[in-house]
MARTOR-632048 format. One record per atom (N, C-alpha, C, O): residue in one letter; residue number from 1; x, y, z; chain; atom name. Coordinates in steps of 0.02 Angstrom, whole numbers. Each point is the difference from the previous one (the first is absolute). Layout:
<rest=a	nr=NUM	u=X	v=Y	w=Z	kette=A	atom=CA>
...
REM end
This chain:
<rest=x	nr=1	u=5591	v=5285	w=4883	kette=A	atom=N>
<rest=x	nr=1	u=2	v=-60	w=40	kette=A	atom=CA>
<rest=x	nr=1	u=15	v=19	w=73	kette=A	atom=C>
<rest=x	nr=1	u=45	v=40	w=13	kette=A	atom=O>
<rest=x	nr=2	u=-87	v=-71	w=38	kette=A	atom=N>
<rest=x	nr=2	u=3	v=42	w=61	kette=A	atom=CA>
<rest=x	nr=2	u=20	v=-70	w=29	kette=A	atom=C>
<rest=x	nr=2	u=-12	v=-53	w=-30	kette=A	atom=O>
<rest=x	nr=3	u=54	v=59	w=113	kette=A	atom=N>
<rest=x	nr=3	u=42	v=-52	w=22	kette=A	atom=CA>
<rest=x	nr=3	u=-61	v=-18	w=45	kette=A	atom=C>
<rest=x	nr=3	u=-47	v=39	w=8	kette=A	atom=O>
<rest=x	nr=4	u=52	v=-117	w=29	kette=A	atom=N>
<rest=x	nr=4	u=-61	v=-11	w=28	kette=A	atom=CA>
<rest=x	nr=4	u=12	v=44	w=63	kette=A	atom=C>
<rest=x	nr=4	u=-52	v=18	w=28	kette=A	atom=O>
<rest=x	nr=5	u=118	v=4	w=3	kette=A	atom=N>
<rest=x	nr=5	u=0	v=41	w=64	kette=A	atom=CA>
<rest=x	nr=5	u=-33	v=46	w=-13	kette=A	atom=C>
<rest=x	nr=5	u=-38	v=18	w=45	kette=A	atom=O>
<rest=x	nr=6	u=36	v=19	w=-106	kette=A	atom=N>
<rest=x	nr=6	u=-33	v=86	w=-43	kette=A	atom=CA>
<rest=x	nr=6	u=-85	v=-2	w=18	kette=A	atom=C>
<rest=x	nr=6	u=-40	v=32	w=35	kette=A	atom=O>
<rest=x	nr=7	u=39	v=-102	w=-92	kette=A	atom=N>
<rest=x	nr=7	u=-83	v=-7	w=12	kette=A	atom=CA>
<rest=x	nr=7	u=-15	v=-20	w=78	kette=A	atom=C>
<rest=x	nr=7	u=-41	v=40	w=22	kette=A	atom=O>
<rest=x	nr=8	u=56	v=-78	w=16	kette=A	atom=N>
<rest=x	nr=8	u=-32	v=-13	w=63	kette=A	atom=CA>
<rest=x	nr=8	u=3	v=64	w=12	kette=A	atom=C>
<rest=x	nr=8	u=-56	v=25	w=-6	kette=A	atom=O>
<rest=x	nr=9	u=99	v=14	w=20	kette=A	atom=N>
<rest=x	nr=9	u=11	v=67	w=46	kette=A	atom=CA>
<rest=x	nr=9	u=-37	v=59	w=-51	kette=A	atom=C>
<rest=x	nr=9	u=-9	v=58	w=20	kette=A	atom=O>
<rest=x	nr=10	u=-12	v=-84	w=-97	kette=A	atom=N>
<rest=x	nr=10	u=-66	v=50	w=-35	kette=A	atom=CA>
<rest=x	nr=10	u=-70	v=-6	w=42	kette=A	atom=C>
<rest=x	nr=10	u=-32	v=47	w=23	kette=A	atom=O>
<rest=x	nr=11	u=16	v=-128	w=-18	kette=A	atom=N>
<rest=x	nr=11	u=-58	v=-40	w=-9	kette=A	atom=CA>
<rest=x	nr=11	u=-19	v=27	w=61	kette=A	atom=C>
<rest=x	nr=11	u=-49	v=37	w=4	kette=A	atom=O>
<rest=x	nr=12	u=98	v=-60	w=70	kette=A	atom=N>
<rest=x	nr=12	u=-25	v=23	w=66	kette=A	atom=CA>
<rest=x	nr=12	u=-33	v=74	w=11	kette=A	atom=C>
<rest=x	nr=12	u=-54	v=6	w=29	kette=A	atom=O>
<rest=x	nr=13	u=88	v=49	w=-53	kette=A	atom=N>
<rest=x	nr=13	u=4	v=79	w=-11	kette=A	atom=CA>
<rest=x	nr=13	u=-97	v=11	w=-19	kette=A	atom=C>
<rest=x	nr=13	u=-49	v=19	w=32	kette=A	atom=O>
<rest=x	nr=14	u=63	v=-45	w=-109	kette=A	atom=N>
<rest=x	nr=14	u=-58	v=-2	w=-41	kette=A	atom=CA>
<rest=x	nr=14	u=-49	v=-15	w=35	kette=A	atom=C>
<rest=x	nr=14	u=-44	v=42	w=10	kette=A	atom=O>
<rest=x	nr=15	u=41	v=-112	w=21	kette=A	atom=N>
<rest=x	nr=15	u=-56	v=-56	w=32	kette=A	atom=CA>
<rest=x	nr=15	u=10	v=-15	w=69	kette=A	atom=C>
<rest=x	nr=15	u=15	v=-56	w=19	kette=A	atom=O>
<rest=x	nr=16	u=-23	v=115	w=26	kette=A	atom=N>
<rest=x	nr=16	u=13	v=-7	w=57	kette=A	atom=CA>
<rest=x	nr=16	u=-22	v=-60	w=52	kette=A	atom=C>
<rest=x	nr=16	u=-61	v=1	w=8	kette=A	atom=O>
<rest=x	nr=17	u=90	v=-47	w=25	kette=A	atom=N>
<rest=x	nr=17	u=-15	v=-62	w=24	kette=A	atom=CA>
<rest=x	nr=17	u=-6	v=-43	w=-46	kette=A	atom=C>
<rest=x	nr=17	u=-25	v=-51	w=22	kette=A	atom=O>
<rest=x	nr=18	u=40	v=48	w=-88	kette=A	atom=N>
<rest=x	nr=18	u=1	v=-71	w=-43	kette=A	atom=CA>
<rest=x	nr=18	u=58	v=-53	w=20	kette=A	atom=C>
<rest=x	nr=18	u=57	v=21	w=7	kette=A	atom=O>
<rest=x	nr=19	u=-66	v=-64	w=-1	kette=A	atom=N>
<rest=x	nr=19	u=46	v=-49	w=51	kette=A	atom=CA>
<rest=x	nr=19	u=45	v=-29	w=-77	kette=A	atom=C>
<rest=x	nr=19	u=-26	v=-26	w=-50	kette=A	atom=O>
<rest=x	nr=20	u=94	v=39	w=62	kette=A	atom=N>
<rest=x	nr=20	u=32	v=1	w=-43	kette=A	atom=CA>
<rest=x	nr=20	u=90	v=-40	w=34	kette=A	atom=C>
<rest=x	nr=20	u=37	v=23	w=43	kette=A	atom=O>
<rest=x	nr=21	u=-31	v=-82	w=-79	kette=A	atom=N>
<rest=x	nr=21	u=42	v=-45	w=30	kette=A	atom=CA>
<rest=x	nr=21	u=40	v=-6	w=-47	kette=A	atom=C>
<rest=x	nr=21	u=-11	v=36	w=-49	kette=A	atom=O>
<rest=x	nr=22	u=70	v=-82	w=47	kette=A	atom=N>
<rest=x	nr=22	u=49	v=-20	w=-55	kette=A	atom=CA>
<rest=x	nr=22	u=-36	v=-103	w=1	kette=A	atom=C>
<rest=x	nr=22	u=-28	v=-38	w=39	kette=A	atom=O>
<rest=x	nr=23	u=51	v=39	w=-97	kette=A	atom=N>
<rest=x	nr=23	u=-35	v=-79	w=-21	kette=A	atom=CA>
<rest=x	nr=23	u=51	v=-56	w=32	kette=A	atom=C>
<rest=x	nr=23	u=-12	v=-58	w=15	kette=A	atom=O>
<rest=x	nr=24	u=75	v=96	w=-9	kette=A	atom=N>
<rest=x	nr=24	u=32	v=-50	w=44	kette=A	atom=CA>
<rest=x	nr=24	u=-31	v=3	w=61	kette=A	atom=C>
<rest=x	nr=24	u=2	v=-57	w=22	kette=A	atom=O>
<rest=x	nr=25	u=-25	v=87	w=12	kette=A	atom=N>
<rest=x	nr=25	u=-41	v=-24	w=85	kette=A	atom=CA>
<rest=x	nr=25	u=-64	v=-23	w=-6	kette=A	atom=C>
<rest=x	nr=25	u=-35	v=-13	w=49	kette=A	atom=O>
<rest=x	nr=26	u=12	v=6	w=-118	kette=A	atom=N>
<rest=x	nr=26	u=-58	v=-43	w=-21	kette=A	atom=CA>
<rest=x	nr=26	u=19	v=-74	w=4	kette=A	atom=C>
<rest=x	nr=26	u=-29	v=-37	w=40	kette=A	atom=O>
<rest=x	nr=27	u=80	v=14	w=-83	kette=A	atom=N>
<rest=x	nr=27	u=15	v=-76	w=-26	kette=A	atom=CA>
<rest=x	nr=27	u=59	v=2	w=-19	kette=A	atom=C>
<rest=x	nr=27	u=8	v=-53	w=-29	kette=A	atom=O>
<rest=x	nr=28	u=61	v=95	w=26	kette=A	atom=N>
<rest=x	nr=28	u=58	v=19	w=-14	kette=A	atom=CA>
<rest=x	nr=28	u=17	v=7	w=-58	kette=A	atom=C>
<rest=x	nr=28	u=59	v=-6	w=-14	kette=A	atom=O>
<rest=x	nr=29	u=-105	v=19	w=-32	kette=A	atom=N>
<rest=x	nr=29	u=-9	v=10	w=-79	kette=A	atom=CA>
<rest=x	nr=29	u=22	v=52	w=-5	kette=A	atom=C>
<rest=x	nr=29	u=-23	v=40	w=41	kette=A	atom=O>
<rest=x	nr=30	u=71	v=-13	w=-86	kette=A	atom=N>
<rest=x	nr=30	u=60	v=43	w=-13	kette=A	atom=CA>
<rest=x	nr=30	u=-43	v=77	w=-21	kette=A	atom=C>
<rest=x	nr=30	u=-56	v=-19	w=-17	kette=A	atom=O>
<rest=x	nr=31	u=58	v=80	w=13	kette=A	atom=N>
<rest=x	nr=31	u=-23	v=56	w=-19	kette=A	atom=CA>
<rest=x	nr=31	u=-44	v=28	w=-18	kette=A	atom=C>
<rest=x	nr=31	u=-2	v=46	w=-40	kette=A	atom=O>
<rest=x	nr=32	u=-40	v=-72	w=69	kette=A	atom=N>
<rest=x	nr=32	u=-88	v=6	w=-28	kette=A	atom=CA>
<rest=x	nr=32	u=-20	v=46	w=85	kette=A	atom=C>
<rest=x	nr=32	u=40	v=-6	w=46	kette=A	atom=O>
<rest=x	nr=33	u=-95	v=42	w=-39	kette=A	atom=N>
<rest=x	nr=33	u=-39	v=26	w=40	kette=A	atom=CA>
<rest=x	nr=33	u=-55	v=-42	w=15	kette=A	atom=C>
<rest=x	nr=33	u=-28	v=-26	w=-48	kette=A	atom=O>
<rest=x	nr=34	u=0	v=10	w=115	kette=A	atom=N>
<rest=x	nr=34	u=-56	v=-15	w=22	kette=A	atom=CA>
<rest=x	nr=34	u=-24	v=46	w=30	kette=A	atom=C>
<rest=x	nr=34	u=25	v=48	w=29	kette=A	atom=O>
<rest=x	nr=35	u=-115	v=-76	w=-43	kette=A	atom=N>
<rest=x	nr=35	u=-43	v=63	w=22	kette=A	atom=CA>
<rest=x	nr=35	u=-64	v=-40	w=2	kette=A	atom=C>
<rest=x	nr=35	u=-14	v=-52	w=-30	kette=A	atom=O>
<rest=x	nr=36	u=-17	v=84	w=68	kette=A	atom=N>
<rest=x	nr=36	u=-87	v=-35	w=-17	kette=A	atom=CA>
<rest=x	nr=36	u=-43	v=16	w=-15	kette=A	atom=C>
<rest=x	nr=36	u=-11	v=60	w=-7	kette=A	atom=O>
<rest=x	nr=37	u=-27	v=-102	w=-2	kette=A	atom=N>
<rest=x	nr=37	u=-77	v=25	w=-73	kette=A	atom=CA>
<rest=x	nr=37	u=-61	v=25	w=66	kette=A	atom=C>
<rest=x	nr=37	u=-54	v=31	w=-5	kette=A	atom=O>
<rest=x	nr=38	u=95	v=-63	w=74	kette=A	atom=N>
<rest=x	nr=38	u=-80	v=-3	w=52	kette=A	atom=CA>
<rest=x	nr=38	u=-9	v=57	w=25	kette=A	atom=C>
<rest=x	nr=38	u=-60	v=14	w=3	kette=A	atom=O>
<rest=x	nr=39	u=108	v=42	w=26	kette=A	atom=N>
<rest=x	nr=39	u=-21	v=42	w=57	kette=A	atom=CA>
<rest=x	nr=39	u=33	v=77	w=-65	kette=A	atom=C>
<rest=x	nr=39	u=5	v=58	w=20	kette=A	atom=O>
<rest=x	nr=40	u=12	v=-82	w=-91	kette=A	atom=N>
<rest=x	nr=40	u=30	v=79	w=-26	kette=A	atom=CA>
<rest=x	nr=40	u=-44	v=45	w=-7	kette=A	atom=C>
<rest=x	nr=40	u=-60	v=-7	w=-8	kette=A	atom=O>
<rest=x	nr=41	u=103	v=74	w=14	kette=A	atom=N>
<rest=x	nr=41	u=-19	v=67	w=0	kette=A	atom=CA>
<rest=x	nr=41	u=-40	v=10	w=-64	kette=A	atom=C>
<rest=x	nr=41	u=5	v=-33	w=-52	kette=A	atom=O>
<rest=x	nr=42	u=-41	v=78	w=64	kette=A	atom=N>
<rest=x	nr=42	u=-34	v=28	w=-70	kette=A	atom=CA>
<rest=x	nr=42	u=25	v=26	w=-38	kette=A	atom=C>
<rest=x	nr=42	u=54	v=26	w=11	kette=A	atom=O>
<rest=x	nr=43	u=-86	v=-23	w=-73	kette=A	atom=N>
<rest=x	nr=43	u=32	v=52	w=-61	kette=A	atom=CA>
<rest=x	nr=43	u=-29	v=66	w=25	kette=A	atom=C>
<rest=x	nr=43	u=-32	v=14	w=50	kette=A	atom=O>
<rest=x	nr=44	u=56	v=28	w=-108	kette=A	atom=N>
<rest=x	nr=44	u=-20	v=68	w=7	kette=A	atom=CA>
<rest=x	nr=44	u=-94	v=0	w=-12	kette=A	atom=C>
<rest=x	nr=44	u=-39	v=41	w=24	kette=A	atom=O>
<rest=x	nr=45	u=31	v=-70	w=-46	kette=A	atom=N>
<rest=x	nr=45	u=-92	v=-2	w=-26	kette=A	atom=CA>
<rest=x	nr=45	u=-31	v=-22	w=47	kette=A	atom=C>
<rest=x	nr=45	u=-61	v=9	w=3	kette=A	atom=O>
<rest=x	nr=46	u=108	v=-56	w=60	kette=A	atom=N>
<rest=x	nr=46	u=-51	v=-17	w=65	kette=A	atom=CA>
<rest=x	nr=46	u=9	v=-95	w=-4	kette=A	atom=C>
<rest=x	nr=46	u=-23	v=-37	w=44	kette=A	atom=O>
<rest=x	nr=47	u=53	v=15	w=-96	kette=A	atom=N>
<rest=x	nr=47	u=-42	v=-82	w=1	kette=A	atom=CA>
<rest=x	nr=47	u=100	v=-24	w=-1	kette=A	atom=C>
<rest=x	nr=47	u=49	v=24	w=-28	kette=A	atom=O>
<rest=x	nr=48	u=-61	v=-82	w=75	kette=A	atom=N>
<rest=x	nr=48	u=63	v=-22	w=-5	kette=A	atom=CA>
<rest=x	nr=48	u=40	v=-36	w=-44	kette=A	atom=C>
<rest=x	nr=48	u=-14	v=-40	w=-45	kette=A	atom=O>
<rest=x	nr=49	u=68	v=62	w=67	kette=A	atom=N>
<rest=x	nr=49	u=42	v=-1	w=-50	kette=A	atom=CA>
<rest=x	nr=49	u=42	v=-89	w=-26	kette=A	atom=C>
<rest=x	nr=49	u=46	v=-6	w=-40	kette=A	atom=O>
<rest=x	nr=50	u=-78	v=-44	w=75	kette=A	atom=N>
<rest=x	nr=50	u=-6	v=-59	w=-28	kette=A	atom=CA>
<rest=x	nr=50	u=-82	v=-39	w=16	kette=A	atom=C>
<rest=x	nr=50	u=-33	v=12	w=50	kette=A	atom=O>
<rest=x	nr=51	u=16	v=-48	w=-91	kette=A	atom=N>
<rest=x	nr=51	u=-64	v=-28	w=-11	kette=A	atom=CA>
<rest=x	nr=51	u=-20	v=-72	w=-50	kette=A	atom=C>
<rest=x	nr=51	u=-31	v=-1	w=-54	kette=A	atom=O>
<rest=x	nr=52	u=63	v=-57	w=95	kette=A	atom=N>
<rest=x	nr=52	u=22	v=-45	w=-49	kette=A	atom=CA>
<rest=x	nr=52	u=-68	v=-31	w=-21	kette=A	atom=C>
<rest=x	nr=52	u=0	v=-31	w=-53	kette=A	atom=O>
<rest=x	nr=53	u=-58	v=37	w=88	kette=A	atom=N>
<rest=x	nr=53	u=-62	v=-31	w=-32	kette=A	atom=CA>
<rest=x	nr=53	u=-51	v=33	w=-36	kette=A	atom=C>
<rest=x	nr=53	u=-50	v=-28	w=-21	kette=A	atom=O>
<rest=x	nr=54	u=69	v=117	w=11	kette=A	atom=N>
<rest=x	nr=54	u=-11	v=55	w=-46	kette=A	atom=CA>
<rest=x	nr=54	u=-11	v=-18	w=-81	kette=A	atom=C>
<rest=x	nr=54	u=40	v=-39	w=-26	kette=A	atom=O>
<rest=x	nr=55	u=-106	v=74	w=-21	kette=A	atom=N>
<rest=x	nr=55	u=16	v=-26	w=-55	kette=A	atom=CA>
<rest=x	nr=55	u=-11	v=71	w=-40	kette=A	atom=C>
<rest=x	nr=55	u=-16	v=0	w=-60	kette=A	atom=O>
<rest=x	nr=56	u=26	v=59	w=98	kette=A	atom=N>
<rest=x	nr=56	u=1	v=73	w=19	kette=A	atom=CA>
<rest=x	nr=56	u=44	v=1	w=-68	kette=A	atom=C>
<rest=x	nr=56	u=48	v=-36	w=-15	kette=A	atom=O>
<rest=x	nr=57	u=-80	v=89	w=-22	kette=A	atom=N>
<rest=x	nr=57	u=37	v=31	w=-55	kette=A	atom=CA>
<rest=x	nr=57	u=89	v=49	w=28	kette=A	atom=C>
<rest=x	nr=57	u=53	v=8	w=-29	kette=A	atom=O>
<rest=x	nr=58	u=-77	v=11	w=96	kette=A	atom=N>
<rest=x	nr=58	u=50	v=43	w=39	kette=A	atom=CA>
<rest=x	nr=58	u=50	v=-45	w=16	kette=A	atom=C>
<rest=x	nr=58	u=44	v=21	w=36	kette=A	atom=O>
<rest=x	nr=59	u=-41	v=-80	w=-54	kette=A	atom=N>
<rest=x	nr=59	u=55	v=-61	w=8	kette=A	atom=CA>
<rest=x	nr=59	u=37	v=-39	w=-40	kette=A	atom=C>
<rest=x	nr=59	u=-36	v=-33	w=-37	kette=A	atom=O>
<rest=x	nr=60	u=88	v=25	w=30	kette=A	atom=N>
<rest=x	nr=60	u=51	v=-45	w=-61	kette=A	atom=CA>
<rest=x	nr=60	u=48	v=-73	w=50	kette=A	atom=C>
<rest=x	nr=60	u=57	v=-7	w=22	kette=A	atom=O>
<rest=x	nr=61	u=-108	v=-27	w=-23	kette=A	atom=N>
<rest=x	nr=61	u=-9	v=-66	w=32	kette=A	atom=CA>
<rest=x	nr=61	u=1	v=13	w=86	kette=A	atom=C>
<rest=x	nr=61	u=39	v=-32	w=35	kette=A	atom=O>
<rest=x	nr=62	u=-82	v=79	w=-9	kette=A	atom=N>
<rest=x	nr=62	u=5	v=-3	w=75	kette=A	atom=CA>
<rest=x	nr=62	u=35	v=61	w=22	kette=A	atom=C>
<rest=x	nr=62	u=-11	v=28	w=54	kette=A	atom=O>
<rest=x	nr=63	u=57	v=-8	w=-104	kette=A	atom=N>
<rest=x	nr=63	u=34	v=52	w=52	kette=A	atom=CA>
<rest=x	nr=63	u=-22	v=61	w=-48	kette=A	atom=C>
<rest=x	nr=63	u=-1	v=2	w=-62	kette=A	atom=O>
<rest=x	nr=64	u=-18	v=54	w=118	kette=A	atom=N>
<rest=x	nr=64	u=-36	v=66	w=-29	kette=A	atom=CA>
<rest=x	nr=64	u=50	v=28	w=-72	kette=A	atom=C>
<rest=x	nr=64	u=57	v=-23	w=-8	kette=A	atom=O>
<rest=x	nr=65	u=-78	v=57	w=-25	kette=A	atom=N>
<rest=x	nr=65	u=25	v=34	w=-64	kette=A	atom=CA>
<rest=x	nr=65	u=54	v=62	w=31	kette=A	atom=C>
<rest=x	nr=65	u=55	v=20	w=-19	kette=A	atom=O>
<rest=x	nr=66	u=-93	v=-3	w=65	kette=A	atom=N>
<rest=x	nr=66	u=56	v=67	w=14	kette=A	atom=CA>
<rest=x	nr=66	u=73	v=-38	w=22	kette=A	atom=C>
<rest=x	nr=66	u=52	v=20	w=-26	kette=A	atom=O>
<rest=x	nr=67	u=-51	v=-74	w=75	kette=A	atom=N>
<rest=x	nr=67	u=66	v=-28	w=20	kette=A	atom=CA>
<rest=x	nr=67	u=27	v=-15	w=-53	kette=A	atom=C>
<rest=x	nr=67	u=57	v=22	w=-9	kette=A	atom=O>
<rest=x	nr=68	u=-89	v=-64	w=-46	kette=A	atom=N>
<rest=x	nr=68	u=21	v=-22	w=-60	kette=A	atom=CA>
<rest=x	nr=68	u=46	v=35	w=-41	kette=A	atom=C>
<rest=x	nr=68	u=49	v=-23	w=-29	kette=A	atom=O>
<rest=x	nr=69	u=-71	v=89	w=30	kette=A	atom=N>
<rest=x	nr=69	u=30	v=34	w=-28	kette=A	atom=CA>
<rest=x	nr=69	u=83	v=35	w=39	kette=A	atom=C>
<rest=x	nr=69	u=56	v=2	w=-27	kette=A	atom=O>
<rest=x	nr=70	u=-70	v=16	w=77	kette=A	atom=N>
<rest=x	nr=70	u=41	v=-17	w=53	kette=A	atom=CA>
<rest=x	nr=70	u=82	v=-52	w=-9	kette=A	atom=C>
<rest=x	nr=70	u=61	v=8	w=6	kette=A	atom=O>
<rest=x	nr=71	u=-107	v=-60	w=-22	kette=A	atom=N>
<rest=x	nr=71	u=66	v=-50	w=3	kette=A	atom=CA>
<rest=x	nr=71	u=10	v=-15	w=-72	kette=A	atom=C>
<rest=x	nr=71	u=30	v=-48	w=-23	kette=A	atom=O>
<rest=x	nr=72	u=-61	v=100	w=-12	kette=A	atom=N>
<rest=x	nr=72	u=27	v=-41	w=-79	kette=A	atom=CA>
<rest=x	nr=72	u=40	v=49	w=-20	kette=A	atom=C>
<rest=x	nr=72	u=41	v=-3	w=-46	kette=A	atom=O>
<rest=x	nr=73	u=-58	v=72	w=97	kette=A	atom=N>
<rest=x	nr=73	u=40	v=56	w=-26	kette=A	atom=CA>
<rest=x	nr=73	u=92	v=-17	w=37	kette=A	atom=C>
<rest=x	nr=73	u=49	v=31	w=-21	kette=A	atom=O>
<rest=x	nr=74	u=-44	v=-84	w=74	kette=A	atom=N>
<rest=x	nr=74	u=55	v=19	w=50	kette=A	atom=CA>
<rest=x	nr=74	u=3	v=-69	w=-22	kette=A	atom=C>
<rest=x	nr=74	u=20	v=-32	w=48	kette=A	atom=O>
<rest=x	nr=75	u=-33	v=-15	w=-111	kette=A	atom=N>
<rest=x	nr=75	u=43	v=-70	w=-25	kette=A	atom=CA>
<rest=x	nr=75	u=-20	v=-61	w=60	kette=A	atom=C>
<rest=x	nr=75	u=35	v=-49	w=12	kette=A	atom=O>
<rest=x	nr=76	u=-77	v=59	w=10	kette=A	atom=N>
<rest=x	nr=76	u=-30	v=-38	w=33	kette=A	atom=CA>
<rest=x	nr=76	u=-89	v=-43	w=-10	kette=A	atom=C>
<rest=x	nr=76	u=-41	v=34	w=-30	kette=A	atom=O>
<rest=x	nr=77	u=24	v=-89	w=50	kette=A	atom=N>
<rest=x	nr=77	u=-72	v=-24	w=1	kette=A	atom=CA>
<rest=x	nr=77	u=-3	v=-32	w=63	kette=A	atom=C>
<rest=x	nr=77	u=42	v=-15	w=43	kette=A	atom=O>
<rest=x	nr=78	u=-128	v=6	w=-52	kette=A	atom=N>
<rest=x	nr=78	u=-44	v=-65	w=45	kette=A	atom=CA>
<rest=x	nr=78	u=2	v=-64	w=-12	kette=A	atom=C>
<rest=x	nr=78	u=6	v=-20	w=-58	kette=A	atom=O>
<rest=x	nr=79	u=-10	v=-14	w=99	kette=A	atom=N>
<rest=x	nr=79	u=-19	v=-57	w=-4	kette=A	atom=CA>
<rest=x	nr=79	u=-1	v=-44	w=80	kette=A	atom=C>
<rest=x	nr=79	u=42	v=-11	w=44	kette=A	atom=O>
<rest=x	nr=80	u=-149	v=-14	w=-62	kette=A	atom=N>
<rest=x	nr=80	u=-19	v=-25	w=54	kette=A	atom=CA>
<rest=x	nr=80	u=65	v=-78	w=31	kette=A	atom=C>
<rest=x	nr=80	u=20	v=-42	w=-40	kette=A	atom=O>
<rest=x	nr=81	u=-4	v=43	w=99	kette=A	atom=N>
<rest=x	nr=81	u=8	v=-88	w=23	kette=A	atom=CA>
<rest=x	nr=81	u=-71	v=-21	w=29	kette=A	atom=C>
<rest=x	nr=81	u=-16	v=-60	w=6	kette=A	atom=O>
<rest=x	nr=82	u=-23	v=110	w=11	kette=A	atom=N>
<rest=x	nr=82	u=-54	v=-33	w=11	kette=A	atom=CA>
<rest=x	nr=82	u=-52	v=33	w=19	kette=A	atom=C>
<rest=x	nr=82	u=20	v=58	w=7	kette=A	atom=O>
<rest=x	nr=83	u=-95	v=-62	w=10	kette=A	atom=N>
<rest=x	nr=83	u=-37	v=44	w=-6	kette=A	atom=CA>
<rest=x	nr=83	u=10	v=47	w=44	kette=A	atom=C>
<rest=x	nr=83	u=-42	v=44	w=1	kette=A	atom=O>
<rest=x	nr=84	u=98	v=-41	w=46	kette=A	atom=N>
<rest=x	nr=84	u=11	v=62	w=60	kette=A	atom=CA>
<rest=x	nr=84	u=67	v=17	w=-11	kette=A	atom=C>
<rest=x	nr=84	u=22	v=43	w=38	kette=A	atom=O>
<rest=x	nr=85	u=17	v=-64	w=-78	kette=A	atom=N>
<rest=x	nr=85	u=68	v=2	w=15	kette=A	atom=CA>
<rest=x	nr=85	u=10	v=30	w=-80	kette=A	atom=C>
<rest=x	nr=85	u=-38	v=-17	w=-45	kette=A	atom=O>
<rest=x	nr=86	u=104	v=73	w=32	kette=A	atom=N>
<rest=x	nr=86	u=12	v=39	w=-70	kette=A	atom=CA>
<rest=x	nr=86	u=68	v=4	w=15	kette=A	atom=C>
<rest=x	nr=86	u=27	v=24	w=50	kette=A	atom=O>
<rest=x	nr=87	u=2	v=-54	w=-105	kette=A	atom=N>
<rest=x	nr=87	u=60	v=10	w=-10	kette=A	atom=CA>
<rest=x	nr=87	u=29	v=60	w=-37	kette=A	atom=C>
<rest=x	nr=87	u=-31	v=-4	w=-52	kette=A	atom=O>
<rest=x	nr=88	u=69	v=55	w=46	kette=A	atom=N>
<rest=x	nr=88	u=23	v=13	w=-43	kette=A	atom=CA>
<rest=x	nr=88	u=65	v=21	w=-39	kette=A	atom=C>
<rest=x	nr=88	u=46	v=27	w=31	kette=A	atom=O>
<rest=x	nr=89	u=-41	v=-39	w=-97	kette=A	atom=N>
<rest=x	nr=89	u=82	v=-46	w=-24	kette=A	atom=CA>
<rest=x	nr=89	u=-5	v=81	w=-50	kette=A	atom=C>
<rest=x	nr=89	u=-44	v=42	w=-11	kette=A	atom=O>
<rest=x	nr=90	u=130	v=-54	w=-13	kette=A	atom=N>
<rest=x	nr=90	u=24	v=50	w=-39	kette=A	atom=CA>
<rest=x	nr=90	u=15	v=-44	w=-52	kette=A	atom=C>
<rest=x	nr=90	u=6	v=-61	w=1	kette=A	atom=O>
<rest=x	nr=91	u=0	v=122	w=-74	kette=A	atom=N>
<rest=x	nr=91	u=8	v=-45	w=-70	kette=A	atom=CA>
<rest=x	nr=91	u=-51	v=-37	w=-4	kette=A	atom=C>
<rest=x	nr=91	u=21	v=-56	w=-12	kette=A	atom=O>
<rest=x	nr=92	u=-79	v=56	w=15	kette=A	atom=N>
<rest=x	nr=92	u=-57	v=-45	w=-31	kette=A	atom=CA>
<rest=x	nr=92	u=-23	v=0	w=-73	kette=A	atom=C>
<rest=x	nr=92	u=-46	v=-38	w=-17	kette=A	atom=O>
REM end
């Protein structure tokens, strides 16, 4: 289980320029990460790493497989607020 300070300060390292916020300076919603689906970095294969209108086998509802794995390994997931906007929560 990785802390959301761990993962932001993984995610940035990993995904250089991925715009990476706390969900309280979103809407003041308690411990979740914001991020967005519009301007993210690529995966390692080249195709980015969120894609909410994707029906891409390389995807598990929008967000690439490699992140997926990523946040399922460090107790974390996705989830869209909206087609540009990605939340993401721990314990899912």
């Amino acid at each position: 289980m990785m802390t959301r300070d761990n993962l932001m300060q993984y995610l940035s390292e990993k995904y250089k320029g991925m715009f990476l916020r706390t969900t309280e300076e979103f809407d003041g919603t308690q411990r979740g990460i914001w991020t967005t689906g519009e301007s993210s970095p690529d995966s390692k294969s080249g195709m980015p790493l969120f894609s909410y209108y994707t029906d891409s086998s390389s995807y598990q509802f929008g967000v690439h497989k490699e992140l997926v794995a990523i946040l399922d390994d460090a107790g974390w997931c996705a989830e869209w607020y909206d087609a540009g906007t990605v939340m993401l929560w721990q314990d899912c």
